[in-house]
C-alpha positions in Angstrom: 98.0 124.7 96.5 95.0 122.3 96.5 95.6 119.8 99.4 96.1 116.3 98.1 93.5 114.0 98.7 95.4 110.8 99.9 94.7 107.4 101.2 97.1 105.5 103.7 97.8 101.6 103.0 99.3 99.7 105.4 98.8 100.5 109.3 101.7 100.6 111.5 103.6 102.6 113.5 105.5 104.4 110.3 102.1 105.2 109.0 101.3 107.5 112.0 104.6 109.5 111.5 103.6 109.8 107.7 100.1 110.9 108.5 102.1 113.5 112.1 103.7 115.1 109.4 101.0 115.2 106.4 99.1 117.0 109.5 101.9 119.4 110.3 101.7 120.3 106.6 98.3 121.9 104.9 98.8 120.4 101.9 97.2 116.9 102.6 93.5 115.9 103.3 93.6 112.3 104.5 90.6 111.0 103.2 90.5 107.0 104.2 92.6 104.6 105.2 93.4 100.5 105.2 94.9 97.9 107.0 93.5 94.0 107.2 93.3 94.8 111.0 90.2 96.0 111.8 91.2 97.0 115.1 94.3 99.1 113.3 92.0 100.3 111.1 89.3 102.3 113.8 92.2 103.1 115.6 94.1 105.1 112.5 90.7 106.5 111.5 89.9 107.9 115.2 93.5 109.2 115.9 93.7 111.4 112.0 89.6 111.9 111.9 89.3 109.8 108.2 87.2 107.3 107.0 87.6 103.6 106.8 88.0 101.3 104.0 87.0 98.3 103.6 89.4 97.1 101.2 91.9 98.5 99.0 89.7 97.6 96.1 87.2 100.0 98.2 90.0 103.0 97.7 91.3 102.3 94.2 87.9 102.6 92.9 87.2 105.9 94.7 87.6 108.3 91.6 88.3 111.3 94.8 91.4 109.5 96.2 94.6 111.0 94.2 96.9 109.7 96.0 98.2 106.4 98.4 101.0 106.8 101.2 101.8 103.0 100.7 103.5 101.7 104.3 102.8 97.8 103.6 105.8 95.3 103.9 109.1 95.5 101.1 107.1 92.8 99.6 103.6 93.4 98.5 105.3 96.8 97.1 104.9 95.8 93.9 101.9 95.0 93.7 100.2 97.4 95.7 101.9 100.0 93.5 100.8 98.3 90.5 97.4 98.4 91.4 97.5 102.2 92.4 99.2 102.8 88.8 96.4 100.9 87.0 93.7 103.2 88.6 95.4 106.2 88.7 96.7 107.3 91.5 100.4 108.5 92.7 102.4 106.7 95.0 104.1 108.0 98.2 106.5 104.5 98.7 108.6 104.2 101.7 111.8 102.9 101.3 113.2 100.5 100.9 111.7 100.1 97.4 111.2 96.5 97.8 113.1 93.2 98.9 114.5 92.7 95.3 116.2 94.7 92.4 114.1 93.1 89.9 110.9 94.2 91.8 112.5 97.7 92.5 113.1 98.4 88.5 109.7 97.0 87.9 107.8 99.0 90.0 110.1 102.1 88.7 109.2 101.3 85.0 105.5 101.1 86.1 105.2 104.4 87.6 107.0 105.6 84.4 104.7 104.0 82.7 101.5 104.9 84.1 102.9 108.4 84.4 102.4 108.8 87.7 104.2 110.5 90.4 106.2 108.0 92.3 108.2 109.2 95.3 110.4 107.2 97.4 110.6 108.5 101.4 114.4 109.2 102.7 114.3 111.7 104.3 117.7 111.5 105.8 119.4 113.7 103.0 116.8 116.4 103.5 118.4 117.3 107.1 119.6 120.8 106.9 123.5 119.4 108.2 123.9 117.6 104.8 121.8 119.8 102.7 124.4 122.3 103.7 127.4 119.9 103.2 125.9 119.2 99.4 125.8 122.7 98.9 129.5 123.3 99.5 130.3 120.2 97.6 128.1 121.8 95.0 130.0 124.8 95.3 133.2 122.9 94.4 134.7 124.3 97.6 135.9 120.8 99.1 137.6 120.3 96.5 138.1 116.2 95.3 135.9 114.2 97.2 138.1 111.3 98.7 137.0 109.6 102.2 133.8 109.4 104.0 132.6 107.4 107.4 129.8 107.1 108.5 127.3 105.4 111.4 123.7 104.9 111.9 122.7 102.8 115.3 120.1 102.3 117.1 119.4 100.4 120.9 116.3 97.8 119.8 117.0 95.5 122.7 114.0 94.3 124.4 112.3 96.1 121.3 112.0 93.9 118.8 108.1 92.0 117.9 109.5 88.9 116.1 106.0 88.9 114.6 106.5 92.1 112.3 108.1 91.9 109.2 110.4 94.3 109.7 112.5 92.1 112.3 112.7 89.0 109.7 114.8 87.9 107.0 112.1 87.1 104.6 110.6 90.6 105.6 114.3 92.8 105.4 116.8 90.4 103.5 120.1 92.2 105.4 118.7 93.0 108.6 119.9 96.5 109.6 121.9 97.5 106.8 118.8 97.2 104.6 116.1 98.8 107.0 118.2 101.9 108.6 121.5 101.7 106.4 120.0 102.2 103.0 119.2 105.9 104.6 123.2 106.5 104.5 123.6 104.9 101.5 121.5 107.0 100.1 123.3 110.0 101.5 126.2 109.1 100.8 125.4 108.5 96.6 124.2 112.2 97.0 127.4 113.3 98.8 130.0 111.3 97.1 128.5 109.8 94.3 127.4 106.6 93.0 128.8 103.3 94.4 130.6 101.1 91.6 132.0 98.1 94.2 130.7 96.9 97.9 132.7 95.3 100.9 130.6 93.9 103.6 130.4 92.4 106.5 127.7 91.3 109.2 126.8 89.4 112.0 123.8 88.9 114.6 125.3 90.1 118.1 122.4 90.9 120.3 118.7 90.7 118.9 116.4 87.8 118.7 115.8 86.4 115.3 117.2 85.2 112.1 118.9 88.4 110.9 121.6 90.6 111.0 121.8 93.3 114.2 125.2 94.9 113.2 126.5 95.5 110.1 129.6 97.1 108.1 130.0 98.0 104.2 132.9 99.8 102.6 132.0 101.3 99.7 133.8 102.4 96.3 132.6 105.1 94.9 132.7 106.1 91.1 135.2 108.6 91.4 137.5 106.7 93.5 137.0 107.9 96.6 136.1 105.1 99.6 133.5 105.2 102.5 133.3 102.9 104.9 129.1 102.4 106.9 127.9 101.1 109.4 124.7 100.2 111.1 123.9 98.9 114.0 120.5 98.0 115.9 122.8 96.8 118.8 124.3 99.6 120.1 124.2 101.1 123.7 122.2 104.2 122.4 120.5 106.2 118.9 123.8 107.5 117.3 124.2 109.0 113.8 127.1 110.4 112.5 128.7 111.2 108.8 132.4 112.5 108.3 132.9 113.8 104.9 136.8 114.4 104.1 137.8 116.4 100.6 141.3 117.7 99.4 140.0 121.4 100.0 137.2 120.7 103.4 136.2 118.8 105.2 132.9 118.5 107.0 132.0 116.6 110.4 128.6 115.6 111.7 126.8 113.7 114.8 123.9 113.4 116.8 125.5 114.8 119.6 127.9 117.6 118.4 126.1 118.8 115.4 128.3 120.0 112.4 131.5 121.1 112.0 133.4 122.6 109.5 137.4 122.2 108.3 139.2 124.3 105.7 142.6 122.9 104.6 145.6 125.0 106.5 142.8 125.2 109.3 143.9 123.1 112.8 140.6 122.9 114.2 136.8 122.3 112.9 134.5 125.3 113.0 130.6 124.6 114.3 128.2 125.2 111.8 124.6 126.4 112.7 122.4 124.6 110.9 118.7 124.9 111.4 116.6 121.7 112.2 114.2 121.1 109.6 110.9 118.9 109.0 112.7 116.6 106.6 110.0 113.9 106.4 107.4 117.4 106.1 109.4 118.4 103.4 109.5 115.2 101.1 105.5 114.6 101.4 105.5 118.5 100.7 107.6 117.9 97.4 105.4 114.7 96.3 102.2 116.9 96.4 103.9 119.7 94.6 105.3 117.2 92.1 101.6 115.9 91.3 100.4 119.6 91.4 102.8 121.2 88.7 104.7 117.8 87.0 107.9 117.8 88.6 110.0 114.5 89.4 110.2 113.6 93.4 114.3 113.7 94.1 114.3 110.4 95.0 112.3 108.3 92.0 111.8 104.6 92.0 114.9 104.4 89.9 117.6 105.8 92.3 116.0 103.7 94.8 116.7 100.6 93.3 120.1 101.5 92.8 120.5 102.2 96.6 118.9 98.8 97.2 121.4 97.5 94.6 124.2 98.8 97.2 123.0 97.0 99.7 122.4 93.5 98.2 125.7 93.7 96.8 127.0 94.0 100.6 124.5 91.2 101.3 126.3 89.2 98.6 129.6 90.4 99.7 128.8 89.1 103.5 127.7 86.0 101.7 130.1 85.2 99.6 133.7 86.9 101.7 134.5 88.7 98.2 134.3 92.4 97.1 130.7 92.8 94.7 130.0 95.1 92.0 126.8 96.8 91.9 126.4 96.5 88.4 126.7 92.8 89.1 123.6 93.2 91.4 121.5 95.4 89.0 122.2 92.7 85.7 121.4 89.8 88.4 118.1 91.5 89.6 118.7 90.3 93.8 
């Protein structure tokens, strides 16, 4: 497969792991890159051996650019994806899709639009542990899906740059929930499927700054079963964990004790070995192959503003002390 001549917008530290893994992959050539930082700029171009561009303007109207890894802040999403569509180019968009459902459908209608490739990075629900738990959902062998818990924590004490976007309300309305949590959210839709009604909850423990550190939703899913999330940038450690309970199975997963496995009649869980795979490899590997042959990326602009939907209704929820349905959110366009 041709490699996919790409340019990276927006120069931080998530744009290096992009690029880590676009290099661990022989299906990308990164061609230029662009940041407003000059500094940023020389240092990206030095570190992954590309040019420099001196404005996106500069990239867009390179005709040998296919491509843009888009890493700028939730907010400019829109139009930084707009601009790609007008000239051309796919979009590799990291999540979350953008700081408001509105924005989030609109940029989804203008990739459809433009008929583009638009692929939204979560890599979380490519790890081989839930990949393997979907496939026995799949399979039908846990039976009705009817519980799930789930945690996602990190320690950013003494961590945080008030100065970044990433740390600030304006930046990531809902704090935590919205920059880490929307990774489970997402899993969870795949696992259990879609979210009709969000309970949250949320408070600022531990962390500088005018958001959110800790965070807890409890979710009611479609078919009636009921997770309950949290996320946390105030814990004592990186933790992740997912339990996922059906009338047949039932499947058990974290950081530290991997996957385990629980037939009903069984008394105890059986490990599962599970390979560990290059999930964020994998979904830039898919968006090249969907610009190659015309496929659709898994996760589309669409499904990720309904995961942002889920959150904002938890957002709302915290808000408001009352239970919020989603559809509320998606009518509403928060």
């Amino acid at each position: 497969m041709k490699p996919l001549r790409v340019a990276v917008l927006g120069i931080g530290w998530w744009s290096d792991v992009l690029a880590d893994a676009c290099k661990r992959s022989d299906r990308f050539d990164i061609a230029t890159c662009y940041t407003r930082s000059p500094e940023k700029r020389a240092a990206f171009a030095k570190k992954y051996g590309c040019a420099q561009a001196e404005s996106y303007e500069a990239i867009l109207e390179d005709r040998s650019i296919e491509a843009i890894i888009n890493t700028t802040p939730n907010g400019v999403h829109l139009e930084t994806t707009r601009q790609a569509a007008d000239a051309g180019k796919h979009v590799f968009l990291d999540k979350p899709i953008a700081n408001t459902v509105a924005e989030g459908m609109e940029i989804a209608r203008i990739g459809k639009k433009a008929g583009i490739v638009l692929a939204l990075g979560y890599q979380r629900r490519r790890e081989s542990h839930f990949r393997w738990i979907k496939s026995e959902i799949d399979a039908g062998r846990f039976g009705k899906l009817v519980q799930a818990e789930a945690n996602i924590s990190r320690d950013r004490l003494g961590k945080i740059d008030l100065s970044s976007w990433r740390y600030q309300a304006s930046g990531m309305p809902g704090g935590v929930m919205l920059q880490i949590g929307i990774h489970y959210v997402d899993v969870l839709e795949m696992l259990m499927g879609k979210v009709k009604r969000v309970s949250g909850m949320s408070n600022q423990l531990v962390l500088p700054g005018d958001n959110p550190d800790v965070a807890n939703l409890i979710l009611e899913h479609e078919n009636g079963a009921i997770s309950n999330l949290t996320a946390s940038y105030a814990s004592a450690s990186e933790y992740y964990m997912m339990n996922i309970y059906g009338k047949e199975a039932s499947a058990y997963y974290d950081l530290f004790n991997g996957l385990r496995h629980l037939k009903r009649g069984e008394d105890k869980p059986k490990p599962v070995a599970t390979e560990k795979n290059d999930a964020i490899r994998e979904e830039l590997d898919e968006f090249v192959a969907c610009v190659r042959n015309g496929g659709s990326p898994e996760t589309d602009a669409f499904w990720a503003s309904r995961n942002l939907a889920v959150i904002k209704a938890g957002v709302r929820s915290a808000r408001e002390g009352r239970a919020v349905d989603v559809d509320e959110i998606l009518k509403s366009g928060e």
